[in-house]
C-alpha positions in Angstrom: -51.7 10.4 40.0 -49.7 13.3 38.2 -47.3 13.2 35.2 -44.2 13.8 35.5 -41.5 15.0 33.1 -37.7 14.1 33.9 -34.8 15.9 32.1 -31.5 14.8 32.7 -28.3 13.4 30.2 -27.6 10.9 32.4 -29.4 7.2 31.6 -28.3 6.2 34.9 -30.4 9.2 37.2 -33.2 8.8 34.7 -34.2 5.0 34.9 -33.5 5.1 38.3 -35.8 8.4 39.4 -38.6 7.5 37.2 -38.7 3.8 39.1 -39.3 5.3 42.1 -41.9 7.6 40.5 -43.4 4.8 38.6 -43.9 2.8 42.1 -45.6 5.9 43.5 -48.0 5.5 41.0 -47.2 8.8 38.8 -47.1 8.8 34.9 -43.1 9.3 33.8 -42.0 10.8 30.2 -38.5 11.5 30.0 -36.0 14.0 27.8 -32.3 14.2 27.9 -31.6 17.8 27.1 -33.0 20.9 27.5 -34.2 21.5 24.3 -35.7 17.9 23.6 -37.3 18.9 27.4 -39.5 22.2 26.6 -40.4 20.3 23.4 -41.6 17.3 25.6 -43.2 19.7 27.7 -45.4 21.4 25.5 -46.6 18.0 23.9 -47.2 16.2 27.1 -48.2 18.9 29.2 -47.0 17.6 32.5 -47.8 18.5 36.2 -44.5 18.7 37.6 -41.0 18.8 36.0 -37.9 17.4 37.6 -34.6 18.7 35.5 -31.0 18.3 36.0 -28.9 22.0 36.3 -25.5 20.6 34.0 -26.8 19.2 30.6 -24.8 19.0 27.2 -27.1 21.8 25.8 -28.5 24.6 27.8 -28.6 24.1 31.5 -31.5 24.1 34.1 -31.4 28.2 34.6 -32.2 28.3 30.5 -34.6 25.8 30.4 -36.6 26.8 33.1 -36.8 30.4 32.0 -38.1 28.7 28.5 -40.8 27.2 30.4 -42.1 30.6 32.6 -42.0 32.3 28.6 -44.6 30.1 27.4 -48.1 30.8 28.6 -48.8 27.2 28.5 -45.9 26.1 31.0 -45.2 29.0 33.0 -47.5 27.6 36.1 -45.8 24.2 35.9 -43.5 23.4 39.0 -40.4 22.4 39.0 -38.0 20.8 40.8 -34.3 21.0 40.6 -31.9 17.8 40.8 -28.8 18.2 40.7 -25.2 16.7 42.9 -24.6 17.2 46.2 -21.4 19.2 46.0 -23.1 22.1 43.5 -26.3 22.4 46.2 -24.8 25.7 46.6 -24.8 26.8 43.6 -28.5 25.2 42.7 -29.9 26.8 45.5 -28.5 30.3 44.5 -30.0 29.2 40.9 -33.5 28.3 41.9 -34.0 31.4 44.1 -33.5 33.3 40.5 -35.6 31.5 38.7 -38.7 30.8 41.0 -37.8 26.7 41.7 -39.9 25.2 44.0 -37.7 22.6 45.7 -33.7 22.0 44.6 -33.5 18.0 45.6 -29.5 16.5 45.9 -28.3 13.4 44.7 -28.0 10.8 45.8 -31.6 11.5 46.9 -33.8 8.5 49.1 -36.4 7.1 47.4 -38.7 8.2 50.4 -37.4 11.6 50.2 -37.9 11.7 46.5 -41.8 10.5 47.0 -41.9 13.1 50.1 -40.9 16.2 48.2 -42.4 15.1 45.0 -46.2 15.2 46.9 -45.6 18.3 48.6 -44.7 20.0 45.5 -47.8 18.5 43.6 -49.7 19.6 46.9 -48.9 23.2 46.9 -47.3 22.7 50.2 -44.2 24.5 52.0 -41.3 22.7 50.9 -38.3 25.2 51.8 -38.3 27.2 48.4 -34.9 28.8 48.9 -37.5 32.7 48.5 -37.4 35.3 50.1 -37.2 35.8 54.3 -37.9 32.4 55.3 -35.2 31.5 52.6 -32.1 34.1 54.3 -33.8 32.9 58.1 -33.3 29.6 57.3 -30.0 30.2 55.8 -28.9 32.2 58.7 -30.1 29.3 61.3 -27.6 26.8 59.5 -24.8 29.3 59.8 -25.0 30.4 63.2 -23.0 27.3 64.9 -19.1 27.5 63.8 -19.4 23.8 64.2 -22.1 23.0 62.1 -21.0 25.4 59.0 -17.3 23.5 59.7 -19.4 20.1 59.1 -21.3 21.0 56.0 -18.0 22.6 54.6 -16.1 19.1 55.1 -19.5 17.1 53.5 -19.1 19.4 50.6 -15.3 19.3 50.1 -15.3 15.6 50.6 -18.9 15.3 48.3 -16.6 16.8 45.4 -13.4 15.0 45.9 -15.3 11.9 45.4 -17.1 13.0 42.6 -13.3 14.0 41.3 -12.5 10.5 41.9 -15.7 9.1 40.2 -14.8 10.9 37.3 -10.9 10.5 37.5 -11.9 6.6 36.8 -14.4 7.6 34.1 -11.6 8.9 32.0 -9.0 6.0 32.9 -11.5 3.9 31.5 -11.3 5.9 27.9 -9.0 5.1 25.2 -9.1 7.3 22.5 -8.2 11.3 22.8 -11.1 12.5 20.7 -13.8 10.3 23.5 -10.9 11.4 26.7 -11.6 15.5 25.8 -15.0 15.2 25.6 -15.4 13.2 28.9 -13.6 15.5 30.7 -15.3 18.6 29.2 -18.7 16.9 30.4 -17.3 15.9 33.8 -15.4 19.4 34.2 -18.6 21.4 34.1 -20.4 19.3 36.6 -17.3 19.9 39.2 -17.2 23.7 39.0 -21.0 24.4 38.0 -20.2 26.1 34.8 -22.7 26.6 31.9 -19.6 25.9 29.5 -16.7 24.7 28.9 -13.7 23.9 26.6 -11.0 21.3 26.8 -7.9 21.6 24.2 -5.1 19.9 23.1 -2.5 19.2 21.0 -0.2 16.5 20.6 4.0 17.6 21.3 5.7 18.2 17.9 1.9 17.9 16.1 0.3 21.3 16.2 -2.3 20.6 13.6 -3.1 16.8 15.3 -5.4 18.5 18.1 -7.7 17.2 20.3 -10.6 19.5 21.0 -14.4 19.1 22.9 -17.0 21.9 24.1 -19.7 21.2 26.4 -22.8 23.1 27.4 -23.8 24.1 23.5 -26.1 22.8 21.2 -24.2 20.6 18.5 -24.0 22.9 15.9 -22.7 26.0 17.9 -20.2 23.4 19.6 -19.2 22.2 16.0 -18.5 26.2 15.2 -16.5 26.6 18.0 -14.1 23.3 17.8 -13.6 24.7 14.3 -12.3 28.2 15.3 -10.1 25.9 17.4 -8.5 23.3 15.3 -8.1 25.7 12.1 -4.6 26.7 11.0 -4.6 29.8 12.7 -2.1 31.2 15.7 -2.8 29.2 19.1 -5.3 30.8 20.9 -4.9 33.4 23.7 -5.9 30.9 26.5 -3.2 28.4 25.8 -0.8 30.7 26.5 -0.9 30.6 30.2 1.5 29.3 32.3 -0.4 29.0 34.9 -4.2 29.3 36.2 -6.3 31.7 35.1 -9.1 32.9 37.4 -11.4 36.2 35.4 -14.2 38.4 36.8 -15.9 41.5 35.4 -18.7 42.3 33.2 -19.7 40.0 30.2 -17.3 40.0 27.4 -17.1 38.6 24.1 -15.2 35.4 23.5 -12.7 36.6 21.0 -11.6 39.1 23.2 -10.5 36.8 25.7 -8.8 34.6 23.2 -11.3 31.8 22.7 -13.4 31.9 19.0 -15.9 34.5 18.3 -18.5 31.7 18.0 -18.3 31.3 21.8 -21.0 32.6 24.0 -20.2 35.7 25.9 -18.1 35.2 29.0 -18.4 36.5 32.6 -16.9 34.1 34.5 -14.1 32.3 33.7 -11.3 29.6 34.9 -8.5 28.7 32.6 -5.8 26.0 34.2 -2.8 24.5 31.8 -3.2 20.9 31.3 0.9 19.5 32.2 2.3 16.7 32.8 5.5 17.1 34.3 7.5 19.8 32.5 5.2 20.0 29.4 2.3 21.1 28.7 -0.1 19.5 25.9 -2.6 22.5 25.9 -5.3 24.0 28.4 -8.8 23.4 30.0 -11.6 26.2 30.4 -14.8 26.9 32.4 -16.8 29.7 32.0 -20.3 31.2 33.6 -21.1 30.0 36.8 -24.4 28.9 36.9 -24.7 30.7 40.1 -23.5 34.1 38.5 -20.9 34.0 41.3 -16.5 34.1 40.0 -14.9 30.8 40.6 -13.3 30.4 43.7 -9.6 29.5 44.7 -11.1 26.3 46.0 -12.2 25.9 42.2 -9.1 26.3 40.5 -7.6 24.0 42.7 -9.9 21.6 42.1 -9.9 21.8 38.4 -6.0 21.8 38.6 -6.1 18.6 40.4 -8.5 17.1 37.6 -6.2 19.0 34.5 -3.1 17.4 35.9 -4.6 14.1 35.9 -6.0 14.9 32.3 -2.3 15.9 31.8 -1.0 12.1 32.5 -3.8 10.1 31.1 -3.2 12.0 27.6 0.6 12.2 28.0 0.4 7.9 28.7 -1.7 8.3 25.3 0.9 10.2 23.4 3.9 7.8 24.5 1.8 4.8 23.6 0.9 6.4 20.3 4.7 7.2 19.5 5.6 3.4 20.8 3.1 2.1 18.2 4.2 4.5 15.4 8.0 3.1 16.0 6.6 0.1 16.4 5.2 0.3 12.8 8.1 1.5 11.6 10.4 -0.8 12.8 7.8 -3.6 11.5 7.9 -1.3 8.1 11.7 -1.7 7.7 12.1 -5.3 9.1 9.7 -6.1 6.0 11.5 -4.1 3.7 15.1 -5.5 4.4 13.2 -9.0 4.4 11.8 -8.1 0.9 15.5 -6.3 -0.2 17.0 -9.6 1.0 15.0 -12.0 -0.8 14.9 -9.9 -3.8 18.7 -9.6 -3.5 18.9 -13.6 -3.2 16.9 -14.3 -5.7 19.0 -11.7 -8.3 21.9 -13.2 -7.1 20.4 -16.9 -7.8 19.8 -16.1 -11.1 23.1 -14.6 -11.7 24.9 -18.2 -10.2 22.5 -19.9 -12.7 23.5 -17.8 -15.9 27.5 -17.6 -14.7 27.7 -21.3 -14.5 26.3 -22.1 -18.0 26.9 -22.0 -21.5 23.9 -21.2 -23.0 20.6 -20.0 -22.1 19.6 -24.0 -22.3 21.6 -24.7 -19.8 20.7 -22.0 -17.5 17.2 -21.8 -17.9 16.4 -24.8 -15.5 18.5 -23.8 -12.2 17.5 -19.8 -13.1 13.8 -20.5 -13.1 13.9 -23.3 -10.3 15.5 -20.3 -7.9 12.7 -17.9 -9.6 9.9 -20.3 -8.4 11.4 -20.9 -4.8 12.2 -17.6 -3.8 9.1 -15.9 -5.3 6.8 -18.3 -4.2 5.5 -19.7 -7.8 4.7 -23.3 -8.2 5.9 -23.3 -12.1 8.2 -21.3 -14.5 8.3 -21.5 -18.2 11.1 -19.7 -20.8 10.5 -18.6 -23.9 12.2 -17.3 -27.3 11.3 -15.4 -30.0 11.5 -17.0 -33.7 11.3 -13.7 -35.6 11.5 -15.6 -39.0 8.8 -18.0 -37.5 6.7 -15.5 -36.1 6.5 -17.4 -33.1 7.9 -18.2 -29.7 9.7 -21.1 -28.8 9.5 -23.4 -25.5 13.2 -23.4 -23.9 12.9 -24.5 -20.7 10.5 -24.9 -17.7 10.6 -25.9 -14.2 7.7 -26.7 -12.1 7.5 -27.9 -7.8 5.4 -31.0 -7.1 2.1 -29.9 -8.7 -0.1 -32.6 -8.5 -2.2 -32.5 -12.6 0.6 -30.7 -14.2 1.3 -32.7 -16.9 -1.3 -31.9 -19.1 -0.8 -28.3 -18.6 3.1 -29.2 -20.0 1.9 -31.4 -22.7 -0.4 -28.2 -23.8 2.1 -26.0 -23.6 5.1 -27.9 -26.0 2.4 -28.4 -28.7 1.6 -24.1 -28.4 3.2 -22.0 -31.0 2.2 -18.7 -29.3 2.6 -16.1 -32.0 2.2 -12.3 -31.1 -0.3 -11.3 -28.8 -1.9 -15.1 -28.1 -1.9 -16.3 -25.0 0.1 -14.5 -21.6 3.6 -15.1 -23.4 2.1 -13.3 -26.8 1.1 -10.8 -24.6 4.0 -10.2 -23.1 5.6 -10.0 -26.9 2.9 -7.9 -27.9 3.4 -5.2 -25.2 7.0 -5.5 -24.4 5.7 -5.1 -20.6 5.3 -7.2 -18.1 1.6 -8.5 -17.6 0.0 -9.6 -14.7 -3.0 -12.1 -14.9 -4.4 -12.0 -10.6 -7.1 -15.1 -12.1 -6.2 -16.9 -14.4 -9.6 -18.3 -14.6 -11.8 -15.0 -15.6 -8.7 -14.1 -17.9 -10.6 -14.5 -21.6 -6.7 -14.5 -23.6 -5.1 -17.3 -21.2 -5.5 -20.1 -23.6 -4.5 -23.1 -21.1 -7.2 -21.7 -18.6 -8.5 -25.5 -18.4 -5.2 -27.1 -17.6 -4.3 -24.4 -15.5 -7.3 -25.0 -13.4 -7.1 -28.4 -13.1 -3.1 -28.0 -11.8 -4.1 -26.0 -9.4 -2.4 -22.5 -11.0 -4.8 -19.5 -10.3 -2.8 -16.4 -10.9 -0.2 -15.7 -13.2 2.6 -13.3 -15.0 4.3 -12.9 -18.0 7.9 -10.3 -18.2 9.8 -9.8 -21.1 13.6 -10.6 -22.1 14.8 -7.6 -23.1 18.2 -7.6 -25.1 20.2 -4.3 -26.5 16.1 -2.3 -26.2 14.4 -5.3 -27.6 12.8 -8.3 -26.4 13.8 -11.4 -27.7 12.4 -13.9 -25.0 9.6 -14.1 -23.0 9.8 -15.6 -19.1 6.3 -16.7 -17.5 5.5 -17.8 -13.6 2.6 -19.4 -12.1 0.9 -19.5 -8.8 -1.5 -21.5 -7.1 -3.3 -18.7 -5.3 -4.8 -15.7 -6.6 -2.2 -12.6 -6.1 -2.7 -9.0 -6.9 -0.4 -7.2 -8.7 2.5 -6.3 -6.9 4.7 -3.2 -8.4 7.8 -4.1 -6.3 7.6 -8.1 -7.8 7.0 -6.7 -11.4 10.3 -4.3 -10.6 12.3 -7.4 -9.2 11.0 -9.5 -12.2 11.6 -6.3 -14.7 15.7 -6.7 -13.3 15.8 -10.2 -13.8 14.4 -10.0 -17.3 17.6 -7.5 -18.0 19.7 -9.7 -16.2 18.5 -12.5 -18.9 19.1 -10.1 -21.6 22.3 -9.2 -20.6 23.1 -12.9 -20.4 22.0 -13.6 -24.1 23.8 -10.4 -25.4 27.5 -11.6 -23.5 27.1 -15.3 -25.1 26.0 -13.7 -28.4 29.2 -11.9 -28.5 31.4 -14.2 -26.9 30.2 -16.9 -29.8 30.7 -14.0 -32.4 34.3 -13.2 -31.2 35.0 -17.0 -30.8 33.3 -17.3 -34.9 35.5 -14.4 -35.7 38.7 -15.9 -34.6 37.9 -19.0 -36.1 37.1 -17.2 -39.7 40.1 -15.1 -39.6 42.1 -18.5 -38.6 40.4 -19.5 -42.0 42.0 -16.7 -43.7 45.2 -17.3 -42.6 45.6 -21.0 -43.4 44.3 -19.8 -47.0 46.9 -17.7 -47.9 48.9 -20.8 -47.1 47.5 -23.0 -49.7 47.5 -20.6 -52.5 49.7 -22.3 -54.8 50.3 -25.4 -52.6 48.2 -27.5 -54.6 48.5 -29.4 -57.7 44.9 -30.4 -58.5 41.3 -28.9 -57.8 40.4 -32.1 -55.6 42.8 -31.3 -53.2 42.5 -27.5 -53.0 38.9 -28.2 -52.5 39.6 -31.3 -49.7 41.7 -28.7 -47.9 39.2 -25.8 -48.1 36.9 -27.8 -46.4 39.1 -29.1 -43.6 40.4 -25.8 -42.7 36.6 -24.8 -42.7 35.8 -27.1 -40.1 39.0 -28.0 -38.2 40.1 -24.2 -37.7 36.5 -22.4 -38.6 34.4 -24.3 -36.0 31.7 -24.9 -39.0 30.1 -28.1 -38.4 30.0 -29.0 -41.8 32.0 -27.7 -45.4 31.4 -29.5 -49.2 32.4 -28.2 -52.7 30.0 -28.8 -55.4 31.0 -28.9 -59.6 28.9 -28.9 -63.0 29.5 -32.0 -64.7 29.7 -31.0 -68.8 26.1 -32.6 -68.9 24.7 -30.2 -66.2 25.0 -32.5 -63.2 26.0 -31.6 -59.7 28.8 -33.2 -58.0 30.3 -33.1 -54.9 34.2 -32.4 -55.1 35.0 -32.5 -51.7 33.6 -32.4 -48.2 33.8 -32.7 -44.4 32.0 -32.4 -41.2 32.9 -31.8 -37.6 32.8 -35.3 -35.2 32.4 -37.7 -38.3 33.3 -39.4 -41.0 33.8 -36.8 -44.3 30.5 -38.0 -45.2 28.0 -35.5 -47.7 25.9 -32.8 -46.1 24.2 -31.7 -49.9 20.9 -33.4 -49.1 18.5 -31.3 -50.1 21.1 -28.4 -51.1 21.3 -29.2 -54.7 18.8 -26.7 -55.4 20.7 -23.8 -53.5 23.9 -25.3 -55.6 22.1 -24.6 -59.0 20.8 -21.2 -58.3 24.3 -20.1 -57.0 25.8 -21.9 -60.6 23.3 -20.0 -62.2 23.2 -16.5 -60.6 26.9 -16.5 -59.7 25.8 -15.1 -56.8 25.9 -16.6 -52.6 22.6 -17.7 -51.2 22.5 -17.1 -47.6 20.2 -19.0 -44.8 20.7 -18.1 -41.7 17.4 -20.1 -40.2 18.6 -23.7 -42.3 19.0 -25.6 -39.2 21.0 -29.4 -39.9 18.2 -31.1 -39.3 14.2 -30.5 -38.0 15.4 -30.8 -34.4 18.3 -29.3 -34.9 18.7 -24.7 -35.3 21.5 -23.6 -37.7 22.5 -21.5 -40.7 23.7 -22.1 -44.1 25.5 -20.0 -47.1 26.6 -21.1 -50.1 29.4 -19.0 -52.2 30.6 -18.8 -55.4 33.9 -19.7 -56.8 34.8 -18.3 -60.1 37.8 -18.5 -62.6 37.9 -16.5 -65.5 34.7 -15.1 -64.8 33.0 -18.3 -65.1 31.8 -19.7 -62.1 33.8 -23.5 -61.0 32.4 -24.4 -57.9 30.0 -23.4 -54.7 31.5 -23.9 -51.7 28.8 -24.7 -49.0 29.3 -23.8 -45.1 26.7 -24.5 -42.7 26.9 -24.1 -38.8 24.9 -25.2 -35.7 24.0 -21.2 -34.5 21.4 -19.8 -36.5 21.9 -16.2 -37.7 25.8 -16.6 -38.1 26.3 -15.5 -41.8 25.5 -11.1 -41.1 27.6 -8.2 -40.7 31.3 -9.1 -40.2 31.0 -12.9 -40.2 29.5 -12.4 -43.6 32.0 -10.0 -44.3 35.2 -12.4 -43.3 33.6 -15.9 -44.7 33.0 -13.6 -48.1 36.6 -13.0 -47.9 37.2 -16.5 -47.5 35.2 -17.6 -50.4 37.0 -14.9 -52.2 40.9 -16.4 -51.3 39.6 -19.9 -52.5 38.8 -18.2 -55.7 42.2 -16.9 -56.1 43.7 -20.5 -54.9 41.8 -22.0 -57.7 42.8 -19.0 -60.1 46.7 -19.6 -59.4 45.9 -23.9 -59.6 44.2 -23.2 -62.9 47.2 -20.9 -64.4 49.9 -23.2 -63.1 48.7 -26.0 -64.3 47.9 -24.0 -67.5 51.6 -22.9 -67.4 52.7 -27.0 -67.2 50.6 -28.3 -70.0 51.7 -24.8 -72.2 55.3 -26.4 -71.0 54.5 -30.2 -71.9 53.2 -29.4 -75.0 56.7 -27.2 -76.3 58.5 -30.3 -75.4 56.6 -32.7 -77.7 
C-alpha cells in the first residue's frame, strides 16, 4: 500500500481522512501547514499528497509549487481538498498548478478510497486540464436548469458554512481569540490567501484588537505591529462602506495597510458596525483563484462583519458593565473604609472629651481602637524622659483565651529606647509595622504573644507640639500586611492623642496659674497681719494648699544647735500632719546654699508621680526658713509656675521681714518703757 501525506490545520479533517486511509490499508503521516508539509515531504518521501487550499501559512497554490521546484517531489501527485463552496475556485487553482484530482468536503469515505486509487493508479480521474477539462465544463453548463441547481448548492453550501462559523465565534470570549477566529474563518468563505481583521474599542484608540491570517508567524507579528502602533489609523478603516479593488499587484502601503504586507491584487474591504458605529474594519485580499471578488462576496463578508460587529459590540458593553462594576465596588469600599475610619476617629475623640486625664481615657479610646480596627488587644504607653523608659498606662484586650501572661510580661517591661515594638516606635518616631510577630528577632514577648494567639502587630507614636511623648501599640491574631491607609488612620489618631495631652497640659497649667497667683494675692494680705513667725508660717502653708491646689506645704527652721524643725505645715484631704520624710536633706542643702532645690520627678510616694521645690526664706540676708511645696503632677515647678511660686516664696520673705521689724520695733518700745 502507498504513503500518504495529509496537510491540513484542521485536527478535525485530519483524524478523520487519515481513518479512512488507514482502513484502506495505506501508511498516513500528517502536517498542519504548508511549511511543516514540504519539510514532511522531503523526509518521508510520500506517494501521494492530499493538502487543504486555506492554511494559516501559505496556501495549497504555494505549497504545491514548492513541491514541483524540488527535484525530489516534483513527480509526486497530489490531490486537493478543500470545502464545497470554494470548489470553484480550487478547481480554477488546480488547473494552474498541474493537481491531479480537487476532492470536496464533506467527501464519502468510498469516494475518498475511489479517487485516492485512481490517482495512485495513474488513472483518468477528471484533472480539471486542458479540452476534456473546458468539454466537461461546458456539458455541466449547457442545461439553464442544472447551472440554476449547482448555483443554489453553492450559495446554500456557503451560508451554512457562514452559519458554522457564525457559532464558532459566539462561542469565543475574549477579543484577542474573537479577531483571530474570524480572520481564519473569513479567508475560508471568500477563498483569499490573506486576510486582516481590525479593531478598536469606542473612546480607546490604542486598546485594539488586531489578527492576520495566511502568513507565517513572524511576518503576521510584523504586520499587527504596523497596525496597533501609535501612528494615524490606516487608510482602510476609513471606509464607510465596502470596498471591492481590482488591477495589477500593488504594494500594501499604498493601499493603506503596512508595508510588511504582501503585495495586493485583489482585495475586499467591508466596515465592521453595529448599528450606527463602527468599531473598525475587516479585509481579504488575493483570491486564490486570481479572479476579483465578486458582489456575491462582499455581501457575504458583510453579513459575517456585521455579525462580527454585534458579537464585539456585546463584548465592549459587557467590558464597560464590569469596569463600572469595579468601580462602583471601588468606591462602595472606599466610603466603607472612610466610614469606619471616620467612626473610629470619632470614637476616640468621645473617649478623650469625656475624661480628665489620659488614665481615664485610655481604656474606652483603645477598647473603640481594637473593635473598629479589628485588633484583639491595645496597649498605651508614656515616655519617662528622666527614667529613660516608657511607662504602661492603660490596655484593653477582647476575650483572648492565654492573655494573661502576655499582661503580666508586659507590666514587669521597662521598655527603654529602641527595645521591644514600643522602643521602637520611640526610637524612630514612626509608626512600625511587625506582619509576624513570630519571625520578628526585637519583639521581646514573642513567646507570650504566640501562646495568646497574637500574630501580627504595630506600634505608632504620640506625638505632642513635634515630639513624641507616648507610644500606642495594637495586636492581632492573624498575620496582616502592612496597610498604608491603617498606618495614616493610626498616624491621625496618634495626633488626636497628642492633641489631647497638650489641651490637659495647659488646662492644668492655666488652672496651677490661677491657683499661684490666688497665692499671691492672699500674700499681700498677710504682710503685716501677723504677730509671730508660727502663725505667718501656719498661714503660708494653708493658703498654699487651700487656694494653690498643692497637695502638701511645711516650713522648716534651724534650731541654735543645728537641728531641723518643722514650723508649720499642711496637706490637702487630711489632717496637717508632716510631709518632711525624707526631705530633711533637701532642707539642709537649701539652709546651706541659700538657694531653692527643685524636683520636679519627687513623686509623694513610690506609686504615687509628683514634684517637689523647696525655697528659701531670708531675713537680713540670713536665711530663716525653707518653705517646702510639693504637688501630685510631675514637672509643675518650670517656666512661669516656677516664675509665680518664686514670687511667692519671695512675698513670704518680705512678710517675715516686716514680722521681724515690727516685733523689733515692740521690744525697741518695751525696753524704753522699763
Amino acid at each position: 500500500m502507498a504513503k500518504i501525506l495529509i496537510v491540513d490545520d484542521h485536527a478535525v479533517n485530519r483524524e478523520s481522512l487519515a481513518a479512512v486511509l488507514r482502513e484502506a490499508g495505506h501508511e498516513v503521516v500528517a502536517a498542519t501547514d504548508a511549511a511543516s508539509g514540504f519539510d514532511r515531504a522531503r523526509e518521508a518521501r510520500p506517494d501521494l499528497i492530499i493538502s487543504d487550499i486555506l492554511m494559516p501559512s501559505g496556501d495549497g497554490y504555494e505549497f504545491v509549487r514548492s513541491l514541483r521546484r524540488d527535484a525530489l517531489l516534483s513527480h509526486v501527485p497530489v490531490i486537493f481538498y478543500t470545502a464545497h463552496f470554494n470548489a470553484r475556485e480550487a478547481l480554477t487553482l488546480a488547473r494552474a498548478c498541474g493537481v491531479r484530482c480537487v476532492l470536496t468536503k464533506p467527501s464519502t469515505p468510498e469516494n475518498i478510497r475511489q479517487t485516492v486509487q485512481a490517482v495512485l493508479a495513474g488513472e483518468d480521474v477528471g484533472a480539471p486540464s486542458g479540452e476534456a477539462s473546458e468539454a466537461q465544463y461546458l456539458r455541466l453548463v449547457t442545461s439553464k436548469l442544472a447551472e440554476t441547481a449547482e448555483e443554489l448548492e453553492w450559495t446554500s453550501s456557503r451560508l451554512m458554512a457562514l452559519i458554522d462559523m457564525c457559532l464558532q465565534l459566539s462561542e469565543e470570549r475574549e477579543p484577542a481569540d474573537l479577531v483571530k477566529a474570524f480572520s481564519r474563518a473569513m479567508r475560508d468563505l471568500v477563498a483569499a490567501r490573506h486576510s486582516v481583521v481590525a479593531l478598536w474599542e469606542p473612546g480607546q484608540p490604542s486598546t485594539s484588537h488586531v489578527a492576520v491570517s495566511g502568513l507565517s508567524e513572524e511576518a503576521a507579528a510584523a504586520v499587527e505591529a504596523g497596525l496597533t502602533s501609535p501612528t494615524p489609523i490606516p487608510v482602510p478603516l476609513s471606509a464607510r462602506g465596502p470596498m471591492r479593488r481590482t488591477g495589477p499587484v500593488s504594494d500594501a502601503d499604498d493601499l493603506g495597510l503596512p508595508w510588511t504586507y504582501p503585495p495586493v491584487g485583489a482585495m475586499l474591504v467591508v466596515p465592521v458596525r453595529s448599528g450606527t458605529r463602527q468599531y473598525g474594519w475587516v479585509c481579504a485580499t488575493s483570491r486564490i483563484s486570481g479572479d476579483a471578488f465578486s458582489a456575491d462576496d462582499e455581501q457575504l463578508l458583510s453579513t459575517f462583519a456585521s455579525y462580527l460587529g454585534r458579537v464585539f459590540e456585546n463584548h465592549c458593553l459587557i467590558a464597560e458593565a464590569s469596569q463600572r462594576s469595579r468601580q462602583l465596588e471601588l468606591e462602595v469600599a472606599r466610603r466603607a473604609a472612610s466610614q469606619w475610619r471616620a467612626e473610629l476617629q470619632c470614637a476616640v475623640a468621645n473617649a478623650l472629651a469625656g475624661a480628665g486625664t489620659l488614665a481615664e481615657a485610655a481604656p474606652q479610646m483603645l477598647q473603640a481602637i481594637c473593635t473598629k480596627g479589628g485588633f484583639a488587644l491595645a496597649e498605651l504607653w508614656e515616655i519617662d524622659e528622666a527614667e529613660g523608659r516608657l511607662v504602661p498606662v492603660s490596655a484593653w484586650h477582647d476575650n483572648v483565651p492565654g492573655i494573661a501572661p502576655f499582661l503580666e510580661i508586659t507590666r514587669t517591661f521597662a521598655f527603654r529606647r529602641g527595645q521591644g515594638l514600643p522602643g521602637r516606635v520611640w526610637s524612630a518616631q514612626v509608626p512600625v509595622w511587625v506582619a509576624d510577630l513570630s519571625t520578628e528577632p526585637t519583639f521581646l514577648r514573642a513567646e507570650s504573644a504566640a501562646a495568646a494567639g497574637l500574630k501580627c502587630g504595630m506600634g505608632f507614636p504620640v506625638i505632642v507640639r513635634g515630639q513624641i511623648s507616648g507610644v500606642l501599640c495594637v495586636f492581632g491574631p492573624a498575620g496582616r500586611p502592612p496597610d498604608a491607609d491603617l498606618i495614616t488612620l493610626f498616624e491621625a489618631v496618634g495626633g488626636q492623642v497628642g492633641q489631647f495631652i497638650e489641651r490637659r497640659r495647659q488646662e492644668q497649667r492655666l488652672v496651677r496659674l490661677s491657683r499661684i497667683h490666688a497665692i499671691l494675692v492672699q500674700m499681700g494680705a498677710i504682710i503685716g497681719s501677723d504677730d509671730c513667725r508660727t502663725g505667718l508660717f501656719q498661714r503660708v502653708c494653708r493658703i498654699a494648699v487651700e487656694d494653690g491646689g498643692f497637695v502638701g506645704a511645711e516650713v522648716f527652721t534651724l534650731t541654735p544647735s543645728g537641728e531641723v524643725t518643722i514650723a508649720a505645715a499642711a496637706r490637702a484631704g487630711g489632717p496637717d500632719t508632716p510631709l518632711g520624710a525624707g526631705t530633711e536633706q533637701i532642707v539642709r542643702d537649701v539652709f546651706a546654699g541659700a538657694e531653692p532645690v527643685i524636683d520636679n520627678r519627687r513623686g509623694l510616694s513610690p506609686s504615687r508621680e509628683g514634684a517637689l521645690a523647696a525655697f528659701p526664706l531670708a531675713h537680713g540676708g540670713r536665711v530663716r526658713a525653707v518653705l517646702v511645696l510639693q504637688a501630685d503632677a510631675t514637672g509643675l515647678f518650670a517656666g512661669a509656675e516656677l516664675m509665680v511660686v518664686r514670687q511667692m516664696a519671695a512675698d513670704v520673705s518680705l512678710a517675715l521681714d516686716a514680722l521681724e521689724s515690727r516685733m523689733a520695733a515692740r521690744f525697741g518700745a518695751a525696753a524704753g518703757v522699763v
